[in-house]
Every structure is written in structure tokens, then in C-alpha cells.
Backbone atoms as SQL, in Angstrom:
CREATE TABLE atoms (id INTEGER PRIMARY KEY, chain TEXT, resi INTEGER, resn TEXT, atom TEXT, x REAL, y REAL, z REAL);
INSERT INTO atoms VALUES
  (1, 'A', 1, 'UNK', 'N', -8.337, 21.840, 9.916),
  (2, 'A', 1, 'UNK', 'CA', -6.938, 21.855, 10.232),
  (3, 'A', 1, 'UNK', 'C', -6.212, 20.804, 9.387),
  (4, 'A', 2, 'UNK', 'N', -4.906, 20.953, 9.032),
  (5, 'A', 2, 'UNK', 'CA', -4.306, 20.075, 8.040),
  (6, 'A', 2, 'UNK', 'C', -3.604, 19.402, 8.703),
  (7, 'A', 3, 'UNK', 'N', -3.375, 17.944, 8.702),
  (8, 'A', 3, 'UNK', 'CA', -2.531, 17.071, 9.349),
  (9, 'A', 3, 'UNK', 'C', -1.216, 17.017, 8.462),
  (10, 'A', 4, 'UNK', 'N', -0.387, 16.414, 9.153),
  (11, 'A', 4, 'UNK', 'CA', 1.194, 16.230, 8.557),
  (12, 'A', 4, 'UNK', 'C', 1.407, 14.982, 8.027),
  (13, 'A', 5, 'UNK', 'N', 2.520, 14.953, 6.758),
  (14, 'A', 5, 'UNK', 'CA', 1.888, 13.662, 6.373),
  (15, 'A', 5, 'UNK', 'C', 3.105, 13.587, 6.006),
  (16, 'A', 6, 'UNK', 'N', 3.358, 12.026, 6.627),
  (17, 'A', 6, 'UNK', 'CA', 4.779, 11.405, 6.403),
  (18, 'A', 6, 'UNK', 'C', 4.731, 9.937, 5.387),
  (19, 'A', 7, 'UNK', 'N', 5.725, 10.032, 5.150),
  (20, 'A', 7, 'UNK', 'CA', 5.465, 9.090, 3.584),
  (21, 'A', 7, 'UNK', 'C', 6.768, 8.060, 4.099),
  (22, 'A', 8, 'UNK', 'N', 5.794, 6.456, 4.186),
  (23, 'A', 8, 'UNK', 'CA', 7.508, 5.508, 4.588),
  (24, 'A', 8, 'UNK', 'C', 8.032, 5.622, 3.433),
  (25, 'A', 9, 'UNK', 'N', 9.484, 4.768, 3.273),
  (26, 'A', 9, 'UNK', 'CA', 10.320, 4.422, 2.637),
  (27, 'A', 9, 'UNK', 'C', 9.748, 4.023, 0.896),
  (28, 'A', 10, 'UNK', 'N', 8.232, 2.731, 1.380),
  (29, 'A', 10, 'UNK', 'CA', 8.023, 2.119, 0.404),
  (30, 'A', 10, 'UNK', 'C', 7.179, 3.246, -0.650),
  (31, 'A', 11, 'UNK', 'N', 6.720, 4.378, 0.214),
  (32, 'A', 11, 'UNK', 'CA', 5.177, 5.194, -0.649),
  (33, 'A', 11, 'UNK', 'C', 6.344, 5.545, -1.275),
  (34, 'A', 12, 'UNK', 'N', 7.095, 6.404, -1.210),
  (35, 'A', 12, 'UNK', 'CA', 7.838, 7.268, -1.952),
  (36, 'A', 12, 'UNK', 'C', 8.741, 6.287, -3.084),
  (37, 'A', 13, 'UNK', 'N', 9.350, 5.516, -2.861),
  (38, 'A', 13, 'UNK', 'CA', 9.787, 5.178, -3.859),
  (39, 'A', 13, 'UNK', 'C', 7.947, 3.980, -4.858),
  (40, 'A', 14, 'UNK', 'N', 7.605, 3.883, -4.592),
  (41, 'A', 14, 'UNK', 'CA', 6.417, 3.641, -5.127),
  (42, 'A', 14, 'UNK', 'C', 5.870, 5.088, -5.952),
  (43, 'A', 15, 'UNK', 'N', 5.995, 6.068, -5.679),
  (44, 'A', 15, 'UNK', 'CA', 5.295, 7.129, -6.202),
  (45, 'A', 15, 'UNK', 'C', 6.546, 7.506, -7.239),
  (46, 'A', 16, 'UNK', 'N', 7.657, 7.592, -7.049),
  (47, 'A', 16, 'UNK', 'CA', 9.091, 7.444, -8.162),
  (48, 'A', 16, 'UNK', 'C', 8.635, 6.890, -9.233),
  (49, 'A', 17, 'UNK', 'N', 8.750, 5.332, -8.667),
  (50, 'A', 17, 'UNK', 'CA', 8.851, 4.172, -10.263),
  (51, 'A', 17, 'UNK', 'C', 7.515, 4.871, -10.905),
  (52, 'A', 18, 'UNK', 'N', 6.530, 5.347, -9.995),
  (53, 'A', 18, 'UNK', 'CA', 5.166, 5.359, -10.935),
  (54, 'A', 18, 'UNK', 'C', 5.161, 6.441, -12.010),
  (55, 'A', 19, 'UNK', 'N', 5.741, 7.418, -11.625),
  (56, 'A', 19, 'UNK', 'CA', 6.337, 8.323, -11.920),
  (57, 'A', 19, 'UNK', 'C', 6.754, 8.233, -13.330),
  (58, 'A', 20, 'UNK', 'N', 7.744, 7.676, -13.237),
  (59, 'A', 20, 'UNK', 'CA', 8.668, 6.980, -14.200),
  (60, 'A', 20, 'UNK', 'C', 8.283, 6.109, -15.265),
  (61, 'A', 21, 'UNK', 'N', 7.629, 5.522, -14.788),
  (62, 'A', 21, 'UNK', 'CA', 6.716, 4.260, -15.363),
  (63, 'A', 21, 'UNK', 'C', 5.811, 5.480, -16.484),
  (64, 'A', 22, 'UNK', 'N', 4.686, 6.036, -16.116),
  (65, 'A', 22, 'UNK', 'CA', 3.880, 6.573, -16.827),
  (66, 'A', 22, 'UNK', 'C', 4.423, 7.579, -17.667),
  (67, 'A', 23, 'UNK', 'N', 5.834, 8.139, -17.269),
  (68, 'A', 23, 'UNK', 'CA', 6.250, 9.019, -17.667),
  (69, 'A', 23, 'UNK', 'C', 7.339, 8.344, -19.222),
  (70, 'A', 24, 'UNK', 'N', 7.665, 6.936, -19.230),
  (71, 'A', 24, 'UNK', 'CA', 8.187, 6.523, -19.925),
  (72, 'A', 24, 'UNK', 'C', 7.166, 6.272, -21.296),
  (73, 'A', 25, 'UNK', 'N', 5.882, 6.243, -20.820),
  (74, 'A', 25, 'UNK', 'CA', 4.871, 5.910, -21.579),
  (75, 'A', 25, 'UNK', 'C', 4.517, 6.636, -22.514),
  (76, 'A', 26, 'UNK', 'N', 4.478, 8.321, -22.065),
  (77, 'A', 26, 'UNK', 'CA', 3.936, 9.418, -22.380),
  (78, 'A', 26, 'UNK', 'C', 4.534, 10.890, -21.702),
  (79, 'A', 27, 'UNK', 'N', 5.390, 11.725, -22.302),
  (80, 'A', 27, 'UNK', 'CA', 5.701, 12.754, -21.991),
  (81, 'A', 27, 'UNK', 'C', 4.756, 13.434, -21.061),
  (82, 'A', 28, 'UNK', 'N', 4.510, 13.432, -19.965),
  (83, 'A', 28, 'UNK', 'CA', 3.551, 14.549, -19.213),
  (84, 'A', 28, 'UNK', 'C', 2.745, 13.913, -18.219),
  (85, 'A', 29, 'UNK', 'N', 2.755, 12.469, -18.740),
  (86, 'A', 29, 'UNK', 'CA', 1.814, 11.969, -18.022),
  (87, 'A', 29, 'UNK', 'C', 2.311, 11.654, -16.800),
  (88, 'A', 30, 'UNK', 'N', 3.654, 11.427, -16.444),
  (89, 'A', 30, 'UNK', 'CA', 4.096, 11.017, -14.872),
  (90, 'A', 30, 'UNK', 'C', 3.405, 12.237, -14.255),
  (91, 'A', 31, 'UNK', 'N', 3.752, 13.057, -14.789),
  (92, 'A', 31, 'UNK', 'CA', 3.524, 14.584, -13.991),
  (93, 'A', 31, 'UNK', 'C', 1.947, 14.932, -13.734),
  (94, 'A', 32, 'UNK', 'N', 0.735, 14.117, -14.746),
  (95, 'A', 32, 'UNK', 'CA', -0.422, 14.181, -14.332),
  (96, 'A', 32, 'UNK', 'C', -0.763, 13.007, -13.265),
  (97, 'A', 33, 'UNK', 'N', -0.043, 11.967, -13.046),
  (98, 'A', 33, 'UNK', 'CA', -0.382, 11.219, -11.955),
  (99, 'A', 33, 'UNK', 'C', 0.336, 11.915, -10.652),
  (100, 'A', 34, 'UNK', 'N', 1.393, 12.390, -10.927),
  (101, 'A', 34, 'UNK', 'CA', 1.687, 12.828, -9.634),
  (102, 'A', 34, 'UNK', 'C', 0.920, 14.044, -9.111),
  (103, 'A', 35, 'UNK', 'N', 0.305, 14.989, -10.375),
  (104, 'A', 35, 'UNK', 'CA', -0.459, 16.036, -9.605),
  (105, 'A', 35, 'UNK', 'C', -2.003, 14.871, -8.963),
  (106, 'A', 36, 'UNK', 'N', -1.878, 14.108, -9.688),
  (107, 'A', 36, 'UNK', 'CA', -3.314, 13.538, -9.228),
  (108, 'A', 36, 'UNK', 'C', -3.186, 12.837, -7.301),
  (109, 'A', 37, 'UNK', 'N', -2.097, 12.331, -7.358),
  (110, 'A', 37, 'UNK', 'CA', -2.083, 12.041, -5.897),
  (111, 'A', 37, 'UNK', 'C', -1.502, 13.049, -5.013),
  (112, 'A', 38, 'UNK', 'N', -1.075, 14.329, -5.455),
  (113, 'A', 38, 'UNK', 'CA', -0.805, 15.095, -4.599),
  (114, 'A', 38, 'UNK', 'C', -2.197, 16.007, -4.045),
  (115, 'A', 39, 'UNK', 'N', -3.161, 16.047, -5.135),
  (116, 'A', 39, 'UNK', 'CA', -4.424, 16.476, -4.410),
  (117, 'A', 39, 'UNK', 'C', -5.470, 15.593, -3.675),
  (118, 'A', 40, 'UNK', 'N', -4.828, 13.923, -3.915),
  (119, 'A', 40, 'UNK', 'CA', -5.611, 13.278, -2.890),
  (120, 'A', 40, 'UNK', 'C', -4.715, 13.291, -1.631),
  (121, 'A', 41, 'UNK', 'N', -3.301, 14.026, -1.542),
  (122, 'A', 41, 'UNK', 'CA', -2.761, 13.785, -0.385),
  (123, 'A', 41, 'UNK', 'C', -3.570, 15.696, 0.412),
  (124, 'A', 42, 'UNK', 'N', -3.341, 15.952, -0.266),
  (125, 'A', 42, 'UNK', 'CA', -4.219, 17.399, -0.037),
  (126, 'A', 42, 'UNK', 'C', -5.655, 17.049, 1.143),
  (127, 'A', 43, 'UNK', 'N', -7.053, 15.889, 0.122),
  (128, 'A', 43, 'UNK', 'CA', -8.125, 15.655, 0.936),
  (129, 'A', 43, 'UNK', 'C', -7.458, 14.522, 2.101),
  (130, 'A', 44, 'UNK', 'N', -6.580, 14.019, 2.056),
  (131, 'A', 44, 'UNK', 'CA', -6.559, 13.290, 3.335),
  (132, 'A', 44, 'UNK', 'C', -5.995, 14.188, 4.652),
  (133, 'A', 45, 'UNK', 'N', -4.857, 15.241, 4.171),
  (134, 'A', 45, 'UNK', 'CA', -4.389, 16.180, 5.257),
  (135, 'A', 45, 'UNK', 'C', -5.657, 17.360, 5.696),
  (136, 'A', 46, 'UNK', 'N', -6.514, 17.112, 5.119),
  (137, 'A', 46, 'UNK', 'CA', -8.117, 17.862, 5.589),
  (138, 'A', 46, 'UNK', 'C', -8.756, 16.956, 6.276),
  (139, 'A', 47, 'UNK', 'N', -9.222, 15.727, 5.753),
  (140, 'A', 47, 'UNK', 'CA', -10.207, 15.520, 6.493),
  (141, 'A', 47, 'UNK', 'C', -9.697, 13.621, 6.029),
  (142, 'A', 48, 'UNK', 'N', -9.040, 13.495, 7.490),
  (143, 'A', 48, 'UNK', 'CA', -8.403, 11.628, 7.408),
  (144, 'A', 48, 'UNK', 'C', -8.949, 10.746, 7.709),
  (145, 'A', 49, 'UNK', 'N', -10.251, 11.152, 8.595),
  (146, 'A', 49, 'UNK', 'CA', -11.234, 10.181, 8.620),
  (147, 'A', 49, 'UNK', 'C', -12.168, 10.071, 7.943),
  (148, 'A', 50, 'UNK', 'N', -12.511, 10.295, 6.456),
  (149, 'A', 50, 'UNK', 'CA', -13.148, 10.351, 5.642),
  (150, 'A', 50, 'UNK', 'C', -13.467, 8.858, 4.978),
  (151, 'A', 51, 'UNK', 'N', -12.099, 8.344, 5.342),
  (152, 'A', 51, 'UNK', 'CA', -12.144, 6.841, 4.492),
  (153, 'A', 51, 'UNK', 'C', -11.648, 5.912, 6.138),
  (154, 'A', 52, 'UNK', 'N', -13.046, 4.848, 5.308),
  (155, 'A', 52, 'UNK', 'CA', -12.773, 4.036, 6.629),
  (156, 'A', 52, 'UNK', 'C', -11.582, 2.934, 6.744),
  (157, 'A', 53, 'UNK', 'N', -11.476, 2.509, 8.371),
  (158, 'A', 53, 'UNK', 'CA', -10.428, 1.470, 8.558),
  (159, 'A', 53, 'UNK', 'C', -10.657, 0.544, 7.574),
  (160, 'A', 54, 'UNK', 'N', -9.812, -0.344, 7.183),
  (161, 'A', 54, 'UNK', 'CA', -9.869, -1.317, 6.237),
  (162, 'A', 54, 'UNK', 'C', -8.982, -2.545, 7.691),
  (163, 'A', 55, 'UNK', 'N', -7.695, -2.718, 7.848),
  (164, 'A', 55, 'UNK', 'CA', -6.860, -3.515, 8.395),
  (165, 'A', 55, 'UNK', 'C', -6.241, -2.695, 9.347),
  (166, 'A', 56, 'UNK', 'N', -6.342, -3.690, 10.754),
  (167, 'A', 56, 'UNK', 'CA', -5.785, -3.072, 11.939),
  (168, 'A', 56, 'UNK', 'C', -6.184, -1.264, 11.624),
  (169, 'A', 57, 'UNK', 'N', -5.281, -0.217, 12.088),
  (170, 'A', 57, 'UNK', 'CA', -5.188, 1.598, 12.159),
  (171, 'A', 57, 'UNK', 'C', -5.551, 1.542, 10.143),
  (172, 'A', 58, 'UNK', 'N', -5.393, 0.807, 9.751),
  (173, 'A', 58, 'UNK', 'CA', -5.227, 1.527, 8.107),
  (174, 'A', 58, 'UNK', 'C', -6.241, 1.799, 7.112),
  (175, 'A', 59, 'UNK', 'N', -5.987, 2.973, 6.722),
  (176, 'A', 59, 'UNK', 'CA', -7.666, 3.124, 5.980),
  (177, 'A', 59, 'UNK', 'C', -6.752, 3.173, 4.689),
  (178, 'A', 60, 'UNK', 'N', -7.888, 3.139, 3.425),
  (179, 'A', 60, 'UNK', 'CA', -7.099, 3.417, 2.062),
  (180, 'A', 60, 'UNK', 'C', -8.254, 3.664, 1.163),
  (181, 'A', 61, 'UNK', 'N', -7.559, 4.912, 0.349),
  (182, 'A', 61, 'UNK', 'CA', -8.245, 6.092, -0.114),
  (183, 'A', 61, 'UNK', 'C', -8.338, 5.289, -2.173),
  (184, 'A', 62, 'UNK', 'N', -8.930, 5.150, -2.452),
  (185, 'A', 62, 'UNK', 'CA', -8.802, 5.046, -3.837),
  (186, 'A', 62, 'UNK', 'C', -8.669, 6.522, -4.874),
  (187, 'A', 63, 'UNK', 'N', -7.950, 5.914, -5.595),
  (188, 'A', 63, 'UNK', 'CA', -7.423, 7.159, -6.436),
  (189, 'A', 63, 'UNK', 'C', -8.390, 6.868, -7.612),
  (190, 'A', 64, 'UNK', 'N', -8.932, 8.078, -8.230),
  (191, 'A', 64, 'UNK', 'CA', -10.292, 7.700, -9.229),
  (192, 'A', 64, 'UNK', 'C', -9.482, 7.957, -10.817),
  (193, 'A', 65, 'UNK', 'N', -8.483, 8.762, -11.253),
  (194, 'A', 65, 'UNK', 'CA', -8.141, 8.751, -12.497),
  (195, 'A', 65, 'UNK', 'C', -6.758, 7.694, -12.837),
  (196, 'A', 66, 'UNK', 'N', -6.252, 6.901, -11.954),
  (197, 'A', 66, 'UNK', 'CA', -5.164, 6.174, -12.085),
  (198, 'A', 66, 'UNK', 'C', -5.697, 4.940, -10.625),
  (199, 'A', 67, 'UNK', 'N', -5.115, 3.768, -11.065),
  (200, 'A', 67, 'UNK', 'CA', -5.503, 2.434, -10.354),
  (201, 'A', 67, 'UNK', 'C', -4.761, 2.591, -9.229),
  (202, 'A', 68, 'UNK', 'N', -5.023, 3.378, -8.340),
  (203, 'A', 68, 'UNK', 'CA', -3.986, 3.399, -6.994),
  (204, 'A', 68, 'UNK', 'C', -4.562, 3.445, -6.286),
  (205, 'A', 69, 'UNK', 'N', -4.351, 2.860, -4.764),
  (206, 'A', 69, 'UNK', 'CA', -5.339, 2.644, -3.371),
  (207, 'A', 69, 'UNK', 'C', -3.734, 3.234, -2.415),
  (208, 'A', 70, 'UNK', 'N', -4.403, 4.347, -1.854),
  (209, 'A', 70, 'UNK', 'CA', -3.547, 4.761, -1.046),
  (210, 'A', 70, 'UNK', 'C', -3.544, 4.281, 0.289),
  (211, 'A', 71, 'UNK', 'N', -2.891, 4.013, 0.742),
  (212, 'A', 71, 'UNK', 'CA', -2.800, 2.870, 2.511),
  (213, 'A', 71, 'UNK', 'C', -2.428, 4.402, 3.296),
  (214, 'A', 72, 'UNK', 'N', -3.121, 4.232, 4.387),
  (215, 'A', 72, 'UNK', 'CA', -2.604, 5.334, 5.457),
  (216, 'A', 72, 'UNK', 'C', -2.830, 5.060, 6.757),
  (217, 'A', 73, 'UNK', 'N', -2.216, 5.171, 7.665),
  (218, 'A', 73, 'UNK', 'CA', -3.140, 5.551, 8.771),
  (219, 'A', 73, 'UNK', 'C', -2.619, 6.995, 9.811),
  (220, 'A', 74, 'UNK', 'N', -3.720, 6.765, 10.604),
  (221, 'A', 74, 'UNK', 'CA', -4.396, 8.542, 11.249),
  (222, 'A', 74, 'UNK', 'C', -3.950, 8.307, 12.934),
  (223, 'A', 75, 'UNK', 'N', -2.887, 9.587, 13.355),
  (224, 'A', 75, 'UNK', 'CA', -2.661, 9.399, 14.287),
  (225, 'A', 75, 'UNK', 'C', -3.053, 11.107, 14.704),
  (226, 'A', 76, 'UNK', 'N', -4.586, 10.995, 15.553),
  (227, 'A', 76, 'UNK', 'CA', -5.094, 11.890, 15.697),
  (228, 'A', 76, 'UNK', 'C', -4.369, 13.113, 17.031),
  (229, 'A', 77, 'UNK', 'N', -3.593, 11.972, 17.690),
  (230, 'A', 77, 'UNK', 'CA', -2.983, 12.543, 19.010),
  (231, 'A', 77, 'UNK', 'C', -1.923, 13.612, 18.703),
  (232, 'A', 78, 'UNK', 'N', -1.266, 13.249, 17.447),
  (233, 'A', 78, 'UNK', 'CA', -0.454, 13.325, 16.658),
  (234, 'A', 78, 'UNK', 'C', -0.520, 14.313, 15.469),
  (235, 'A', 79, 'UNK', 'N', -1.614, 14.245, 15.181),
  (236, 'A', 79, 'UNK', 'CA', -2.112, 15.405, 13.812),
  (237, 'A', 79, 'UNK', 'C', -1.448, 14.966, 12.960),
  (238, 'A', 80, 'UNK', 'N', -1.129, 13.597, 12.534),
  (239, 'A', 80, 'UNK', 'CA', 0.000, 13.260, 11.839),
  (240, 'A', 80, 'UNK', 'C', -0.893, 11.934, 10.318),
  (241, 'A', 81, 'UNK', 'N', -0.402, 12.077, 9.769),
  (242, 'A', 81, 'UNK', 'CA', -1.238, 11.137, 8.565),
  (243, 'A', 81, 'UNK', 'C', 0.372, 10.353, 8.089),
  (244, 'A', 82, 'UNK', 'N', 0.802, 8.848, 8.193),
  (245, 'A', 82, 'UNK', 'CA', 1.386, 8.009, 7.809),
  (246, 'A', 82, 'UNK', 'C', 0.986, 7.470, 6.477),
  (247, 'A', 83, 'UNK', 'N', 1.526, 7.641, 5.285),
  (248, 'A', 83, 'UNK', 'CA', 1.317, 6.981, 4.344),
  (249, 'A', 83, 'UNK', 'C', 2.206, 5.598, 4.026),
  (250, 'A', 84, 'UNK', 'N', 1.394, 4.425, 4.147),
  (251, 'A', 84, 'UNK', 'CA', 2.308, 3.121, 3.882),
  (252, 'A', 84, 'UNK', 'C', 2.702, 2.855, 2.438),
  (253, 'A', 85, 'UNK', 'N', 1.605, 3.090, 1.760),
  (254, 'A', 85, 'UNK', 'CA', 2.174, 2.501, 0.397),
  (255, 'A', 85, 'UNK', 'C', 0.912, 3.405, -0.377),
  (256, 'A', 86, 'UNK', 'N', 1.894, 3.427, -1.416),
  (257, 'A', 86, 'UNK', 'CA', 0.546, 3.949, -3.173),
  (258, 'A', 86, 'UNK', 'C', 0.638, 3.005, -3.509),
  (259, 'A', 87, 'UNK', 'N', -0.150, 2.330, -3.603),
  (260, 'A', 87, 'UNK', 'CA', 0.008, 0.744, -4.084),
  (261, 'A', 87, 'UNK', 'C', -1.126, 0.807, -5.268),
  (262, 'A', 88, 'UNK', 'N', -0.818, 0.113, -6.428),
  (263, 'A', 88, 'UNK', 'CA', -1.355, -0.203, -7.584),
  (264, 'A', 88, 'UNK', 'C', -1.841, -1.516, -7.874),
  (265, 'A', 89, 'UNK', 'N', -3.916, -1.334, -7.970),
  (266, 'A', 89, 'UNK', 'CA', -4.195, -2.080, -7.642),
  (267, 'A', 89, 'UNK', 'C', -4.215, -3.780, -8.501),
  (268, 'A', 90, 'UNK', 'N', -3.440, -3.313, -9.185),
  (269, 'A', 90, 'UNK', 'CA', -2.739, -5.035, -10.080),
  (270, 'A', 90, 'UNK', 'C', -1.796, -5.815, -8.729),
  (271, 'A', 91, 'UNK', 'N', -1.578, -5.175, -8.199),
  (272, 'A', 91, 'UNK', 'CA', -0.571, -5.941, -6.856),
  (273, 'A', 91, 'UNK', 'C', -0.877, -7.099, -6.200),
  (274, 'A', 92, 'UNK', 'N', -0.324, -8.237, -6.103),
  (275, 'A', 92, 'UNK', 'CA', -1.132, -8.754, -4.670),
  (276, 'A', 92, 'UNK', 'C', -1.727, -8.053, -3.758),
  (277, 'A', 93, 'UNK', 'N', -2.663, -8.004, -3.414),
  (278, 'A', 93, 'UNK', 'CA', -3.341, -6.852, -2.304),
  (279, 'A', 93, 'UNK', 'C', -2.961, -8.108, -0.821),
  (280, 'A', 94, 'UNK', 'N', -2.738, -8.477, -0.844),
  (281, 'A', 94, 'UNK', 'CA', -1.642, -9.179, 0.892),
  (282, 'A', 94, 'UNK', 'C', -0.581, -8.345, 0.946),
  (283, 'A', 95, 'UNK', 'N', 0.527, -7.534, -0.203),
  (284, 'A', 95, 'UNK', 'CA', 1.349, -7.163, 0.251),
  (285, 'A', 95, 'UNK', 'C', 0.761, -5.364, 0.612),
  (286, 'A', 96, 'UNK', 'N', -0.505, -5.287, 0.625),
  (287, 'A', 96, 'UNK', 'CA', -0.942, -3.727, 0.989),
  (288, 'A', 96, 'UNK', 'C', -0.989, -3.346, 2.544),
  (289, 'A', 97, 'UNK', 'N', -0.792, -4.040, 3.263),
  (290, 'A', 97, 'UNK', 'CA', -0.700, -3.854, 4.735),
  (291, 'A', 97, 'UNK', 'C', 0.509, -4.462, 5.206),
  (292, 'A', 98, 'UNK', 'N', 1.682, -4.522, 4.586),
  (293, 'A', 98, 'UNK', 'CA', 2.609, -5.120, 4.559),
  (294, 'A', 98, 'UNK', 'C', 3.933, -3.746, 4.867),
  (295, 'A', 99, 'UNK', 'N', 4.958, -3.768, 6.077),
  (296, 'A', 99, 'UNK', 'CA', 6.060, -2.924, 6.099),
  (297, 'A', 99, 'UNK', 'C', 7.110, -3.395, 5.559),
  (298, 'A', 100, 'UNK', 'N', 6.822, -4.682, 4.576),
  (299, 'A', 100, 'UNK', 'CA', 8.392, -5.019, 4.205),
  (300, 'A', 100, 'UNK', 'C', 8.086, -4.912, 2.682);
């Protein structure tokens, strides 16, 4: 069964700049990172407990062709998959469990 998957404020504009970013780099390439995390948003709306808790509810999925650790967590009551951040793993990783 596929869960629903809501994206805060920060994933989405995080998945924009990245967007943008790679896409400034190389004609095509925003568009191959974004197909690339849209089929890891694909295995998490299948199967969300696949990747374990990391902090407090949040598990995070590593992305294997681009440096991204996807933050999520699983609200099973809910059928619902929260994405916090695509976070890129050059970041401070303190601000990866972070809502601000």
C-alpha cells in the first residue's frame, strides 16, 4: 500500500535550489536529480519502514547517485510519510532534525 507524502516548507524549497543549483551547472542535470529523488520518494511511499529511526520519529533514507539524506518520518496511524528536509550531506548535520 502507498503512503501519502507530505513535504514541509523546508524539503521543497530545498529540492528547488537543488534543482537549480545542478541545473545551473549542466543543462539536464537538475532534472536527473529530481527524477532521482522522486523514485526514492516512490520506495519510501512503499515500504517507510525500511530505513531505520535515526532521531526521536525520524528515519533518513540516503540518496546513492547525488549526496542527499532524506529526513522523514512515518505516521503509520496515518498512512502518511512527512518529509523534513533533502538535506545535502555537506550541511551541518545538527541542522538535519531541525524545523527551523
Amino acid at each position: 500500500m502507498k503512503n501519502a507524502i507530505i513535504f514541509s516548507s523546508f524539503a521543497s524549497k530545498e529540492i528547488d535550489e537543488s534543482f537549480n543549483w545542478y541545473e545551473s551547472r549542466s543543462v539536464g542535470l537538475g532534472d536527473r536529480f529530481v527524477d532521482v529523488v522522486d523514485k526514492a520518494f516512490a520506495v519510501l511511499s512503499e515500504n517507510p519502514i525500511a530505513f531505520p529511526k535515526k532521531k526521536r520519529n525520524y528515519r533518513n533514507m540516503v540518496i546513492d547517485t547525488f549526496p542527499y539524506i532524506i529526513v522523514y518520518e512515518y505516521n503509520s496511524l496515518e498512512s502518511s510519510i512527512y518529509i523534513l528536509h533533502v538535506f545535502h550531506t555537506s550541511r551541518d548535520p545538527k541542522y538535519k532534525y531541525r524545523n527551523k
